[in-house]
BARO-409136 format. One record per residue (C-alpha): residue number from 1; residue in one letter; x, y, z. Coordinates in nm, 2 decimals. Example, Ala and Ser with C-alpha at 12.3 -4.5 7.8 and 13.67 -1.06 7.14 Angstrom:
# residues 2
num,residuo,u,v,w
1,a,1.23,-0.45,0.78
2,s,1.37,-0.11,0.71
# end
This chain:
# residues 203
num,residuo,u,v,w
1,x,-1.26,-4.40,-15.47
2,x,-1.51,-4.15,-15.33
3,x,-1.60,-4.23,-14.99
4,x,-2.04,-4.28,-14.96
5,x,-2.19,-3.98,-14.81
6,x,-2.52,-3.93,-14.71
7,x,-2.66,-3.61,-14.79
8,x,-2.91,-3.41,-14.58
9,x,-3.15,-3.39,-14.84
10,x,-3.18,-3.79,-14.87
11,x,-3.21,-3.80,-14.51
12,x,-3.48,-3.59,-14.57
13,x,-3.70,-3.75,-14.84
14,x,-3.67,-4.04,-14.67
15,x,-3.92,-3.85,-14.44
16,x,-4.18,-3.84,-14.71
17,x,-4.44,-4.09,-14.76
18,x,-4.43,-4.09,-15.14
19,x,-3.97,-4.13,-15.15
20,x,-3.92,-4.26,-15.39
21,x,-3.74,-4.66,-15.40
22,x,-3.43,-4.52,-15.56
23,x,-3.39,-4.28,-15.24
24,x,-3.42,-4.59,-14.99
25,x,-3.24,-4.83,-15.18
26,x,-2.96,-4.56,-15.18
27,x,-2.98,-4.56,-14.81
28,x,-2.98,-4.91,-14.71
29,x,-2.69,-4.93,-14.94
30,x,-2.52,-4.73,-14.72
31,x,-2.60,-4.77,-14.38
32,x,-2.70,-5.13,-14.37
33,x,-2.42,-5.27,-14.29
34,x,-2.30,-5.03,-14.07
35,x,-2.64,-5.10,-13.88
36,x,-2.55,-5.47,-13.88
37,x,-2.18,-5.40,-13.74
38,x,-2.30,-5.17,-13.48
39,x,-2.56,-5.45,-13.41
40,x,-2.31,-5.68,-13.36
41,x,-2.08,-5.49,-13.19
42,x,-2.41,-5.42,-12.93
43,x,-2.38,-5.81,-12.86
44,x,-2.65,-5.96,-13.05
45,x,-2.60,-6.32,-13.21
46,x,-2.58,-6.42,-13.52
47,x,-2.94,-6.57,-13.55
48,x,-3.11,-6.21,-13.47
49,x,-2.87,-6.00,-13.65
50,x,-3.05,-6.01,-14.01
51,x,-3.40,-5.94,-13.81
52,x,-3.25,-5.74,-13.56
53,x,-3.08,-5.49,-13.84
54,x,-3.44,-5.47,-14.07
55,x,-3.59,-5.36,-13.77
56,x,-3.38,-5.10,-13.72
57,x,-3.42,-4.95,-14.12
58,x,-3.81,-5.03,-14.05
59,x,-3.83,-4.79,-13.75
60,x,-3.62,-4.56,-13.88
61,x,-3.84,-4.47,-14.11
62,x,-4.12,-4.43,-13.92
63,x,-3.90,-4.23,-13.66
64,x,-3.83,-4.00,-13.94
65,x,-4.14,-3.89,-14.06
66,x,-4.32,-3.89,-13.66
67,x,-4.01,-3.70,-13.59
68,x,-3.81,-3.54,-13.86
69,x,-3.44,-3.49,-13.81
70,x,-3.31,-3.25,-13.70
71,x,-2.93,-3.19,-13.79
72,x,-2.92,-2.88,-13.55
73,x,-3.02,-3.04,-13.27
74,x,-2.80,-3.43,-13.29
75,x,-2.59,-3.58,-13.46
76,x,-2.72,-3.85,-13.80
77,x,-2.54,-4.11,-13.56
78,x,-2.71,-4.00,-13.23
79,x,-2.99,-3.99,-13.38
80,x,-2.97,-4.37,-13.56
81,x,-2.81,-4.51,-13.22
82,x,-3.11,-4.41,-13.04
83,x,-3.29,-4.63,-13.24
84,x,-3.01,-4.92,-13.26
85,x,-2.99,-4.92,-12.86
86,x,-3.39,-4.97,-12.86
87,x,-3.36,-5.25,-13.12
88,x,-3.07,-5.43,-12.95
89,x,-3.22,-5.38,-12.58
90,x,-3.58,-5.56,-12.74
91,x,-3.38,-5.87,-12.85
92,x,-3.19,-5.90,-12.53
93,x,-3.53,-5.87,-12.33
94,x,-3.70,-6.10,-12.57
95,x,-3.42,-6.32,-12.55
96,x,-3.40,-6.31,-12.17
97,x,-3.74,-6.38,-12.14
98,x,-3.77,-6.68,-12.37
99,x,-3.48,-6.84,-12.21
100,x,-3.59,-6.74,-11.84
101,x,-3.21,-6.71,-11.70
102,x,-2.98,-6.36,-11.80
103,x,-2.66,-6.61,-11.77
104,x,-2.66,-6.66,-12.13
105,x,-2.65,-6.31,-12.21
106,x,-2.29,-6.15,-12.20
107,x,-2.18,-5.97,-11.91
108,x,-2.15,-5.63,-12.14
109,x,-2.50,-5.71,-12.23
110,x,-2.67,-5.68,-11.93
111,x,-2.50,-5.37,-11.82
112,x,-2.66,-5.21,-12.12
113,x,-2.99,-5.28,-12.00
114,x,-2.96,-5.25,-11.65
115,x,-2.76,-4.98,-11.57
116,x,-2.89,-4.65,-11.83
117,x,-2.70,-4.37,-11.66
118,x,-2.44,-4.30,-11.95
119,x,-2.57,-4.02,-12.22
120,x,-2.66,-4.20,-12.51
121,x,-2.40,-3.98,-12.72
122,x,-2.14,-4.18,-12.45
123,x,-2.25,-4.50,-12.46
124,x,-2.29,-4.54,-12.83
125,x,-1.97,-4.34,-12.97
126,x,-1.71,-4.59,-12.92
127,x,-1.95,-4.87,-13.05
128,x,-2.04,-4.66,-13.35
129,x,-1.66,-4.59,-13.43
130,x,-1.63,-4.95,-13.42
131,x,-1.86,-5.03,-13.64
132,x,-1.80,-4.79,-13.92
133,x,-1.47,-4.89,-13.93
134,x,-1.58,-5.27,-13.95
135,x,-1.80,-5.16,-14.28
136,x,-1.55,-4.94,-14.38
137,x,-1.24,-5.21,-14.37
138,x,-1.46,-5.42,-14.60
139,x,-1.55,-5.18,-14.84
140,x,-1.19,-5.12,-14.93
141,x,-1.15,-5.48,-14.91
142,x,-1.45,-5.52,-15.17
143,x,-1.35,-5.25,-15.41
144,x,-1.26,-5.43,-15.76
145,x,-1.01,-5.20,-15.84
146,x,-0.76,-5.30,-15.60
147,x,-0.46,-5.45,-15.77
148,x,-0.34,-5.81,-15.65
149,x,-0.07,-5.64,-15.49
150,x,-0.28,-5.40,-15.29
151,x,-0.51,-5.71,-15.21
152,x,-0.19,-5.89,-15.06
153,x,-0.09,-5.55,-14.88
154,x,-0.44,-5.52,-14.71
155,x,-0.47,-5.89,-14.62
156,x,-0.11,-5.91,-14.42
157,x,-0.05,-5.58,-14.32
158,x,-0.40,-5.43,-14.22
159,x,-0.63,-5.74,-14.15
160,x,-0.32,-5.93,-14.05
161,x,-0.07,-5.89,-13.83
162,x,0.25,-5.91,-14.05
163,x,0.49,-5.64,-14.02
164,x,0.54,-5.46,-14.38
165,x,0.92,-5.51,-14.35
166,x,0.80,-5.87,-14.36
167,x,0.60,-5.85,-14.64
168,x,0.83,-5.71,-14.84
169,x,1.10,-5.97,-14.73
170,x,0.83,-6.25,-14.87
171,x,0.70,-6.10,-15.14
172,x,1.08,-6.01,-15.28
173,x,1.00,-5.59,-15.29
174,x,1.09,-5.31,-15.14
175,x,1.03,-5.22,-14.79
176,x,0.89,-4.91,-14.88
177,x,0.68,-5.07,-15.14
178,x,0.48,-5.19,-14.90
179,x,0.48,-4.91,-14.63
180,x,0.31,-4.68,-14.92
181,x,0.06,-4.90,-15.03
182,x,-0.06,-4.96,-14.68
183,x,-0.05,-4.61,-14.59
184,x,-0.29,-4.51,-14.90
185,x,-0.50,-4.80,-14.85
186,x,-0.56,-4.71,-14.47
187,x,-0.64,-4.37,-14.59
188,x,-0.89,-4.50,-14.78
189,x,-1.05,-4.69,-14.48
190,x,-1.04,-4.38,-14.29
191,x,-1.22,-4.21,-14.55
192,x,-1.50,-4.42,-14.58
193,x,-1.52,-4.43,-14.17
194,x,-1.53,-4.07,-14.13
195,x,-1.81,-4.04,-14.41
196,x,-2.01,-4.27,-14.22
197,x,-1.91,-4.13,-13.82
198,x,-1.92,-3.75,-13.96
199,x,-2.29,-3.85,-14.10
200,x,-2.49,-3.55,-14.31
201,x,-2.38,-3.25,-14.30
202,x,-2.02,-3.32,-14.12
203,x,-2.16,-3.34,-13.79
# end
């Protein structure tokens, strides 16, 4: 399967008033759930997530055509954190505020707000990696094509935690059997992750 890419020139028209729905629908598709993850991996709840990740496609947008991007200057992901880290840090203010006490806000949580001194390429790398390979786990996961055996493979060995010499004792197959299908379906993983880390362009 061909890992999604996202084109410069669909970051682009997105920039346009008049882009077409085909454009943005191609673009949530995408990066939707890689927001949510990334979201999530930021520390928000469950019951703010859904909001949380439609705020950030919302402002994106605007953020684009106020202020084009730029592939020269950032990276797609630098550029899309900026505006995930302002999402994420309005919820935990909002949700700070509305429950008057920071004690039921993580630990991790209130360092992002509170202490700003990491570059945001630094602070938001390891939680992007994270997240892209979170969407990118269940994309393979998702894909139809996978045979039952490759389902099996991916469930024990790559979710799981079971060895693939186990497996292969289980399922009655050859060690290696296993070994090869997990190594082709983690390639795939890591080719839909570096699609969405790399961003347009291959920055």
């Amino acid at each position: 399967m061909k890992p999604p890419d996202t084109p410069r020139t669909l970051i682009r028209n997105l920039a346009d008033p008049e882009a077409k729905e085909a454009q943005w629908s191609r673009f949530v598709a995408l990066y939707e759930p890689l927001v949510h993850a990334w979201l999530s991996f930021r520390g928000l709840r469950d019951d703010v997530l859904e909001e949380a990740t439609q705020d950030v496609l919302v402002r994106l947008v605007k953020a684009l055509r106020n202020n084009p991007y730029d592939p020269e200057r950032a990276r797609f992901r630098t550029y899309l954190g900026c505006i995930v880290d302002s999402v994420a840090r309005d919820c935990f203010r909002r949700v700070a505020g509305e429950n008057r006490r920071r004690g039921e806000l993580s630990g991790q949580a209130i360092t992002a707000i509170q202490d700003p001194s990491p570059g945001i390429d630094e602070r938001l790398d390891f939680q992007f990696r994270l997240a892209a390979y979170e969407v990118a786990l269940g994309v393979v996961r998702q894909d139809v094509g996978l045979s039952a055996f490759q389902q099996v493979v991916f469930d024990a060995c790559i979710v799981g935690e079971e060895a693939p010499t186990a497996l292969a004792k289980r399922l009655s197959c050859r060690a290696n059997t296993v070994i090869q299908a997990r190594r082709r379906l983690l390639a795939r993983v890591r080719a839909h992750a570096d699609a969405f880390i790399q961003g347009p362009g291959g920055r």
